[in-house]
N, C-alpha and C positions, 0 to 999 in steps of 0.2 A: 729247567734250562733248555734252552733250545742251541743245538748245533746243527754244524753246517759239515756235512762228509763230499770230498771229492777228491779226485785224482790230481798228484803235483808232482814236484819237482825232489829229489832225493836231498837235494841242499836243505830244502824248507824242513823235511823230515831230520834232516843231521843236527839244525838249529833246537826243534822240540829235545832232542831226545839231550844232548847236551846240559839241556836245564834239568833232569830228570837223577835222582841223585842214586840211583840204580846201575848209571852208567858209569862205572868210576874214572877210567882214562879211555878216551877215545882218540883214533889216529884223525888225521887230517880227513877234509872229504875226497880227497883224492883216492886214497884207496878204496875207499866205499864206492868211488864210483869206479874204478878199475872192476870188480866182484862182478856188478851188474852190462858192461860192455858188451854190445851185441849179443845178449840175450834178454829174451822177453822176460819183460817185469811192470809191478804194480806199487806205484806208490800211493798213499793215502794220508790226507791229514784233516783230521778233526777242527774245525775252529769255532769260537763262540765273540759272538759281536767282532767278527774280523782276525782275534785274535790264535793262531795257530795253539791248541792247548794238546794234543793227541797225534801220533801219528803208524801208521803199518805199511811194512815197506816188505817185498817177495819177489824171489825172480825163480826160473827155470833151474834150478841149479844139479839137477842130479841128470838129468835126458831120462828119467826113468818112468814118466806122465804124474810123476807130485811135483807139485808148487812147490816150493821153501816157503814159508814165515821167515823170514831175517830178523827183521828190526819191528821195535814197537813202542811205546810207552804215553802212558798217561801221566800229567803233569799231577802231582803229589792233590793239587787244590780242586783237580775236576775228574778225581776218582771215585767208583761205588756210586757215580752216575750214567752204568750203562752204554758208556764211549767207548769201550773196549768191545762189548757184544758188536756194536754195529759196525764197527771196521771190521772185526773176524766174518761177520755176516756176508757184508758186503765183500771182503776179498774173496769166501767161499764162491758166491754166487761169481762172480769174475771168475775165478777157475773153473768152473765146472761149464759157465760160457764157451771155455775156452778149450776142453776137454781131456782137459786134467782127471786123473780118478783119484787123488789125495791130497791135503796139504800136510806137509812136515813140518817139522822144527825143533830144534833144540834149547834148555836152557841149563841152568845151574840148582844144582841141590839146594841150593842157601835161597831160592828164590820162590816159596812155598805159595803167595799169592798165587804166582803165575802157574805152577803146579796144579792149583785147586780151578780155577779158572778155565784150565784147559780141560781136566777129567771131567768136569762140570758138562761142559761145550761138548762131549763126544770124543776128545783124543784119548789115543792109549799109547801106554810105556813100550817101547817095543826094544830100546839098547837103552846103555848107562856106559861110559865111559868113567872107571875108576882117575881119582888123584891122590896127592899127598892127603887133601883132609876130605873127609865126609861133603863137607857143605860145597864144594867145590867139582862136585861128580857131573858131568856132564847127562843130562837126562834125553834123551830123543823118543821125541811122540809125532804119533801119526793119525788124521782121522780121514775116513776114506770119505767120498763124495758118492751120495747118491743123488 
């Protein structure tokens, strides 16, 4: 399959992830875009024949020279086809343009795809915020930019 990656709009992104059944409640886009308010960010969305199916969304969030990861996902029908490599690719090479020396992110224990994905890619575990249950542990990784 052929897709098309380029830089948009955080709404287009809010629309993807929405369909995505990983996301279970999400707020309005108003707060998403309060998050990203005068500060530098990246949004990306994947589409095939027009249609938005993929998308990854980062901004400056710590002032400490890593990116954030925020937001991401592949639509359930156009995964395990390599749309996830090329957004992580491309928003790496966008930050290290930009001279950045890491990108971060956070996800959840119960989220084991995304887990394997990223160790795969070069990130590593660096915190874990405990919760009530196991699957719910907040995980934070990090891969530096060379």
């Amino acid at each position: 399959m052929d897709f098309k990656i380029e830089e948009s709009e955080l709404s287009i992104a809010l629309q993807v992830l929405r369909e995505i059944p990983e996301f279970d409640q999400m707020p309005e886009n108003k707060a998403y875009i309060e998050k990203v308010r005068n500060k530098e960010s990246l949004v990306l969305i994947a589409s095939h024949k027009g249609n938005a199916v993929a998308c990854k969304a980062g901004y400056n969030r710590y002032n400490d020279g890593s990116f954030y990861s925020w937001l991401g996902g592949v639509l359930p029908a156009y995964r395990k086809l390599g749309i996830a490599k090329r957004l992580a690719d491309y928003q790496e090479e966008w930050a290290k343009e930009r001279g950045y020396s890491s990108i971060k992110f956070k996800t959840l224990n119960r989220h084991k795809q995304m887990l394997l994905f990223s160790i795969k890619n070069g990130f590593h575990i660096y915190d874990e915020e405990e919760k009530a249950e196991i699957e719910d542990y907040k995980i934070r990784l990090i891969k530096e930019l060379k």
